[in-house]
N, C-alpha and C positions, 0 to 999 in steps of 0.2 A: 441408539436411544439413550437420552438421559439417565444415570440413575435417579434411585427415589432420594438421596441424598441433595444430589446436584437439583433435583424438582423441587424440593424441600428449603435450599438455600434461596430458590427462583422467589418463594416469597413470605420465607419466614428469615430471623438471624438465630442461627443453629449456635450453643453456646453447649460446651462439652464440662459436664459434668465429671470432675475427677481432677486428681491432683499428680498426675502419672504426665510428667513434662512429655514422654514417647509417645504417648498418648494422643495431649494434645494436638503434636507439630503432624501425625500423622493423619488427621482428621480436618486441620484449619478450620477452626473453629472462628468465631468473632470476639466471644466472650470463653473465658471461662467460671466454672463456681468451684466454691469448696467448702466443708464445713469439717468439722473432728472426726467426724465418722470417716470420709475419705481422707486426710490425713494421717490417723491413726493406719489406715491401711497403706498408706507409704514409705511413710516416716522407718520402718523397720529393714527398708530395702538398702540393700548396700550401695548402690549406686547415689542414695539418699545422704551417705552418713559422712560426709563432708561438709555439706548446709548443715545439719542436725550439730554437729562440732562445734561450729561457727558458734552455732546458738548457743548453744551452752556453758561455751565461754562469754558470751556476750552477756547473759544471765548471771555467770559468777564475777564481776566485774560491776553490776549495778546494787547488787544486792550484797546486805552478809548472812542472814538468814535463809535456810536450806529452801522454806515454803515461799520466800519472797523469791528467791532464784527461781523457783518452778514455774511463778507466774510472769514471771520476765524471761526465761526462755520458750514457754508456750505462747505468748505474745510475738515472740521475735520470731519463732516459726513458721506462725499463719503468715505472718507478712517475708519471711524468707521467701517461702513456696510460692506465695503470692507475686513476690517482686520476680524471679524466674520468670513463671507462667505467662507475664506479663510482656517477656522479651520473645514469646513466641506467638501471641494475641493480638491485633490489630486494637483490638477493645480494650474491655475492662473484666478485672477479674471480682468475684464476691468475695470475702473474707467473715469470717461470723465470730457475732458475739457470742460469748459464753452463755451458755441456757441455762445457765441457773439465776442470773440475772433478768429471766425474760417478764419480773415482776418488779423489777426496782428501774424506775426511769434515770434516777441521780445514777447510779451503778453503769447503765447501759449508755449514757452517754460519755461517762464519765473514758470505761474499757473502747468506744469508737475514736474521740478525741486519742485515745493512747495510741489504739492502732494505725489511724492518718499519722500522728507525730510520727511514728515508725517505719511509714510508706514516705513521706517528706523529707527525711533523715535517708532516706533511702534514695534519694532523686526521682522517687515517684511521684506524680503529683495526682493531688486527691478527685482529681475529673476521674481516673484511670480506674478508682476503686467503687464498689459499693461493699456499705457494712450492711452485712447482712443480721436482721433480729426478728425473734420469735414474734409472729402474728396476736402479741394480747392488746388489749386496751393501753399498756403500760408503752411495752413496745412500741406503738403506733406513735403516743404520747414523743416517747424518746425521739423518734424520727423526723418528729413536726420537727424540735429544737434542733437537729441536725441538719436536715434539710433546711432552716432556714441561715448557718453556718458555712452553707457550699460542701457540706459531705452527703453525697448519694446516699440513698440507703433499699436496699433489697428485702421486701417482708419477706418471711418464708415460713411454714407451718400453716398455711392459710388452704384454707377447707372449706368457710362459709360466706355465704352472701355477706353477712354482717359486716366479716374481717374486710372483705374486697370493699366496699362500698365508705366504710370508716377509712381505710388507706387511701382510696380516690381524692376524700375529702380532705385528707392532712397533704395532700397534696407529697408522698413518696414517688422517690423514681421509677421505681420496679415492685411489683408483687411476684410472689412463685407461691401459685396454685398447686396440690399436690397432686396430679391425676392417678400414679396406682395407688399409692395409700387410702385413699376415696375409693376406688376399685375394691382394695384387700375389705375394708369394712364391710360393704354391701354384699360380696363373695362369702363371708364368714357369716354372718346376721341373715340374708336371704337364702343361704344356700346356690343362687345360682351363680356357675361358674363359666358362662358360656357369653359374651357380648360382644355387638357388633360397634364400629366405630361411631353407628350414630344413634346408640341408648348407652354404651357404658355411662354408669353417673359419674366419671371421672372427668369425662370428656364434655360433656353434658354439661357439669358445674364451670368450666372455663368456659365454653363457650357462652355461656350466661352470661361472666362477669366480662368477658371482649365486651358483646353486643351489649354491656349497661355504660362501660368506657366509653366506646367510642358514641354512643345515640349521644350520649350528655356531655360530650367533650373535655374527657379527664384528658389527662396527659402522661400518667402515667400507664408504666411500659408492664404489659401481662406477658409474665416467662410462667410459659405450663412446665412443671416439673415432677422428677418422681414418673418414670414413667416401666411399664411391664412388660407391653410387647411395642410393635413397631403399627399398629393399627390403634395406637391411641394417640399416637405420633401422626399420620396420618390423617388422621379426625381432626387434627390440629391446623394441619395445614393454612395459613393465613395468620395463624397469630405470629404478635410482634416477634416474640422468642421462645425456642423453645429449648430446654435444659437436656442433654440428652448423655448418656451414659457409653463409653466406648463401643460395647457390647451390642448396642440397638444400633450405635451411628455406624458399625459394620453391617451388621444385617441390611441398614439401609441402604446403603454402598455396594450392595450386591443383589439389591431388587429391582427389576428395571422395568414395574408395573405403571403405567401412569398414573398420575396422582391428581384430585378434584382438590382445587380450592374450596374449601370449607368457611372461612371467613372473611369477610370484606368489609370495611368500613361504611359503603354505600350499603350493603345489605343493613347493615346491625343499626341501620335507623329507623327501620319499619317492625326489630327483632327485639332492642333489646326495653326490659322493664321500666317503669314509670320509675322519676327521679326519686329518692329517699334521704331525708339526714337524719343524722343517730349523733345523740348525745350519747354520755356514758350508761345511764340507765338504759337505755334505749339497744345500746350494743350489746350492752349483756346479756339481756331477755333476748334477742332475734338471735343472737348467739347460742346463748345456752339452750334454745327451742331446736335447736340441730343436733341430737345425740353424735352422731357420725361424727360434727366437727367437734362438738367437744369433748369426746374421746379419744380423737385423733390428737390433737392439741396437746393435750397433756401426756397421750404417749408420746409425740413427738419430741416434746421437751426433755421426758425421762430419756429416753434412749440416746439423744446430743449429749445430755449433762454426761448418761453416765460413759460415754466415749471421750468424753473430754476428762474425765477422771480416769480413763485406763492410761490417755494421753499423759496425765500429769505424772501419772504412778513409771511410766517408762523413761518421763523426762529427771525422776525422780531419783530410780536407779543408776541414771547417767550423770547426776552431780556428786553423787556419795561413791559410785564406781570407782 
């Protein structure tokens, strides 16, 4: 019998979350993601510290100031790892923008055009990438101008109907829904900690935003991401991609339960919500009506920025070293 992995490829594209190149090729993945939080978890690895070199002489060689080095070899890393990854992945991998920029659109498109230069300069070509940026108003903004450029782009920090339905509209390649972080909230605020694959509200709010996609003919691609156990995975079943973390894509590779399609594009026209458009005011308020997502949101963002500031402080010690 299949496992739950190989049932799971049957008809989703499984996209390995992590920036651990052993990882990836051990897994075959389609896509891969990455954002500073997994970087920052590699980058330290010795096996790493030959690319990590590279970069930092590439950094001292564009710049002559210490803090402009920082930010041209944190730049050249995401797209180091990136370009690897890339020689292991059939697809494409994510790369993210800095989160502290996820409220300035000029800033955020300004950091993706840098990172494509860097993928191009690289003999990558920008079909291969998506830039990943935080799910705000601004965000979205930046992505329209991008996407109409030929640069993919991948929301991510996305929690609520509002964010999902605004991205549909701007017409983005990819969303990443967060299913445990949506989980952790209602776990901490309800206190229950017990759910099955088809009330978790993590699993629940993606499946929502599949069946409002595909009833009204978006075209962009739902990656559930962020995920806890291997039964929100599971519950997923059918959607286009799903982001999965080493640690779950083993577990599933050693379950050899059968697995029920959960989403179907034929189903989700009888399932999913009547059409909506959202101006700015309009995103706001159906936005900020969602505690969950906008709490989530903005923890989300603190906790990238401040990864990517532990990133710059190590890339920091490695110029001055």
């Amino acid at each position: 019998m299949a496992n739950c992995l190989d049932q799971l490829k049957a008809h989703t594209v499984v996209v390995a979350d992590t920036g651990d190149f052993d990882a990836i090729a051990q897994y075959q993945p389609q896509d891969a993601t990455t954002n500073p939080s997994l970087i920052l978890s590699v980058v330290g690895m010795s096996k790493y510290s030959k690319i990590v070199q590279e970069c930092v002489e590439f950094g001292r060689q564009q710049a002559s100031s210490t803090e402009d080095q920082v930010v041209d070899v944190t730049d050249k890393l995401f797209v180091a790892f990136g370009t690897e990854i890339l020689k292991i992945v059939p697809g494409r991998v994510s790369t993210e923008v800095d989160a502290r920029l996820s409220f300035d659109v000029e800033g955020s498109v300004a950091k993706a055009r840098k990172l494509i230069g860097l993928y191009e300069s690289a003999g990558v070509s920008r079909d291969r990438v998506l830039i990943k940026l935080s799910t705000t108003w601004e965000g979205i903004q930046a992505a329209k101008i991008l996407e109409a450029e030929g640069i993919h782009c991948n929301m991510t920090l996305l929690f609520s109907f509002a964010q999902a339905v605004a991205c549909g509209e701007a017409g983005v390649t990819l969303i990443s829904p967060f299913v445990g972080r949506i989980y952790d909230w209602f776990v901490k605020t309800d206190g229950q900690k017990s759910y099955t694959e088809d009330n978790d509200p993590g699993v629940l709010s993606v499946r929502k935003i599949y069946n409002y996609y595909k009833k009204h003919g978006y075209q962009t691609i739902v990656m559930g991401a962020s995920f806890r156990n291997t039964s929100q995975i599971t519950g997923l079943t059918g959607c286009d991609y799903l982001t999965i973390s080493p640690k779950l894509l083993e577990q599933l590779k050693q379950d050899t339960r059968t697995m029920e399609v959960k989403l179907t594009k034929e189903a989700a026209q009888n399932l999913g919500d009547d059409k909506i458009s959202l101006d700015e005011k309009d995103f706001r308020y159906l936005h900020n009506s969602d505690a969950m997502a906008v709490e989530k949101l903005a923890e989300g963002i603190r906790k990238f920025a401040a990864d990517q500031e532990k990133l710059e402080e190590k890339i920091r010690s490695l110029l001055l070293g």
